[in-house]
PAZA-756150 format. One record per atom (N, C-alpha, C): residue in three letters; x, y, z. Coordinates in steps of 0.02 Angstrom, whole numbers, plus 50000, padded with zeros to 5 digits. Layout:
ALAXYZ/...
END
This chain:
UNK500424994150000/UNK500005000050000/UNK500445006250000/UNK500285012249966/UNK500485017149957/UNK500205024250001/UNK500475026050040/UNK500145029850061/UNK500465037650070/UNK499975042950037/UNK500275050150019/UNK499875056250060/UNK500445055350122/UNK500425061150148/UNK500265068650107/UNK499665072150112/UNK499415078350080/UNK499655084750087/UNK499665085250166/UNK499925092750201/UNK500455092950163/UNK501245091250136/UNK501645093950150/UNK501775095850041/UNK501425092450027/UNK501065093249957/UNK500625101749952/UNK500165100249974/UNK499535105649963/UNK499645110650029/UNK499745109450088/UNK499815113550144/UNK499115113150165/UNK498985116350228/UNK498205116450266/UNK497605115550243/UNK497655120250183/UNK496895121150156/UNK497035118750078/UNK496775112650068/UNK496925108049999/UNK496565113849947/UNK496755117349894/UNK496315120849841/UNK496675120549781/UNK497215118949784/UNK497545119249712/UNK497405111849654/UNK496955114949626/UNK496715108349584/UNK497285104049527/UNK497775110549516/UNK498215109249476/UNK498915100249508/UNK498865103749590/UNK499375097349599/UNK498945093549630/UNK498005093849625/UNK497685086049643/UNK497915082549578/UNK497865087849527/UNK497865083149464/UNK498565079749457/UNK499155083249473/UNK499825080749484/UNK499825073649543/UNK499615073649574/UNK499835068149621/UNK499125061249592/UNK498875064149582/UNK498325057949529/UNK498865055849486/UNK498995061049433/UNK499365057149357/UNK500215052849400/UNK500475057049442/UNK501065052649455/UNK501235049649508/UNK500595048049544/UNK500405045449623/UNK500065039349610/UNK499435041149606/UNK498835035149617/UNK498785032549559/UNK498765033449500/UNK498775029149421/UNK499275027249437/UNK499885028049444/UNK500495023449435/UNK500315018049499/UNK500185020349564/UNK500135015349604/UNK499365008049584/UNK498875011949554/UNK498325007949535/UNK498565002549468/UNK498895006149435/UNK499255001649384/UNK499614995549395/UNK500054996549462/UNK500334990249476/UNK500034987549567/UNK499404989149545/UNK498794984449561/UNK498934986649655/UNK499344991249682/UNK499094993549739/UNK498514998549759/UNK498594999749828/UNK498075000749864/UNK498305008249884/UNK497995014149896/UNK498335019049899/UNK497855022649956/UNK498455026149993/UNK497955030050050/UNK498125037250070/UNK497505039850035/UNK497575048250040/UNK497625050150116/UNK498265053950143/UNK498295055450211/UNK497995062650240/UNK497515064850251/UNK497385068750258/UNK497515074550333/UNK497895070450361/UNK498205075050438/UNK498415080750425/UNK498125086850473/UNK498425091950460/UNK497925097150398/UNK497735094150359/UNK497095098450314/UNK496765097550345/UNK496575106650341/UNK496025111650394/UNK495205109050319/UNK495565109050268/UNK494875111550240/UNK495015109950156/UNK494705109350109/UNK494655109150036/UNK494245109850003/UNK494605111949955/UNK493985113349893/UNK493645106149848/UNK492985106549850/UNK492625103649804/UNK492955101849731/UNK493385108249717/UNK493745106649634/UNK494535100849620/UNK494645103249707/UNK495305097649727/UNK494935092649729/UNK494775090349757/UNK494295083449765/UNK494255082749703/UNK493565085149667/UNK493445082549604/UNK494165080949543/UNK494485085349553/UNK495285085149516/UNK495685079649528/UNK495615076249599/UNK496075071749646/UNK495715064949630/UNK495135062649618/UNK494745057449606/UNK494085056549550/UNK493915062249534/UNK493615060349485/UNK493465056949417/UNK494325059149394/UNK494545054749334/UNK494335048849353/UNK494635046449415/UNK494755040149414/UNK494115035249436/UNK493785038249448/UNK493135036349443/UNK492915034449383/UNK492955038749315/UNK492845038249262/UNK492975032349229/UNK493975031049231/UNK494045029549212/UNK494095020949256/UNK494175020349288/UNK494235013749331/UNK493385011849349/UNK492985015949354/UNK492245014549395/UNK492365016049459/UNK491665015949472/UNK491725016949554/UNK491955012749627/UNK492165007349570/UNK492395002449623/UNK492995001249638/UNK493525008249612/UNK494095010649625/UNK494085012949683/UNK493495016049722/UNK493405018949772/UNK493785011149839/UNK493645006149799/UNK493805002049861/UNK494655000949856/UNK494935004149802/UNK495665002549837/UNK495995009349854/UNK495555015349855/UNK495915020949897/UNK495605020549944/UNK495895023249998/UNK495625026950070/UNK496085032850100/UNK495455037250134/UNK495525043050139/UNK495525042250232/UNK496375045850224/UNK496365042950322/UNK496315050150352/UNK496285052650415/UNK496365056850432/UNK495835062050405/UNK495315061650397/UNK494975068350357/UNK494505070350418/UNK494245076850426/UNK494075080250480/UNK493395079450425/UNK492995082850490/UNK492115083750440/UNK492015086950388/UNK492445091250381/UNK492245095550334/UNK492565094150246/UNK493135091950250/UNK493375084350214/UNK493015078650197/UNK492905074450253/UNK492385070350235/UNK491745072450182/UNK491345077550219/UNK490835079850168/UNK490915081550107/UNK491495083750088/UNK491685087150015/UNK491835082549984/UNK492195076150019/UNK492315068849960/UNK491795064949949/UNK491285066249993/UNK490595063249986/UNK490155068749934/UNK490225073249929/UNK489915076549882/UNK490195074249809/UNK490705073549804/UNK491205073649740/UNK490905065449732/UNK491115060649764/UNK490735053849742/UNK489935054249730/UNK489545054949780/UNK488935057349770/UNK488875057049699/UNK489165063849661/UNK489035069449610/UNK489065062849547/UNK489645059649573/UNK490065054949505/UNK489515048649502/UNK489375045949552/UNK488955041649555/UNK488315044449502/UNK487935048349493/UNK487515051249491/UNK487615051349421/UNK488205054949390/UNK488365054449307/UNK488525048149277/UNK488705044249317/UNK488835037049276/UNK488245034049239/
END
């Protein structure tokens, strides 16, 4: 299992959609490719944007299905985290 500490990537407040999309293309595809398990660390993020999220997992929703959801996990996420990755799945679920 792979697991990618966020804070020291994004800092407190996750919003930069540009390096969700960076740590997707050279993080979690490379790790999903050779068939591990990957775990978004979320310690230390106060807060995020809806567009990080969607940027950070949505592809991969797309492109794997939603049953990619079972080889990431999201450790460490405060409530307000939680709700925003539940919105972003929610949303994807919904377009499939």
């Amino acid at each position: 299992m792979i697991e990618i500490k966020l804070l020291p990537i994004v800092g407190s407040f996750a919003e930069n959609k540009d390096l969700a999309r960076d740590i997707r293309l050279k993080k979690i595809i490379h790790a999903l490719e050779n068939k591990q398990e990957i775990t978004l660390d979320f310690d230390g993020i106060d807060s995020t944007t809806q567009s990080f999220i969607h940027a950070l997992i949505s592809d991969l929703i797309r492109k794997y299905g939603i049953d990619v959801l079972d080889k990431i996990y999201f450790k460490n996420c405060n409530e307000t985290v939680t709700k925003i990755i539940n919105i972003v799945v929610d949303y994807m679920q919904e377009i499939e």
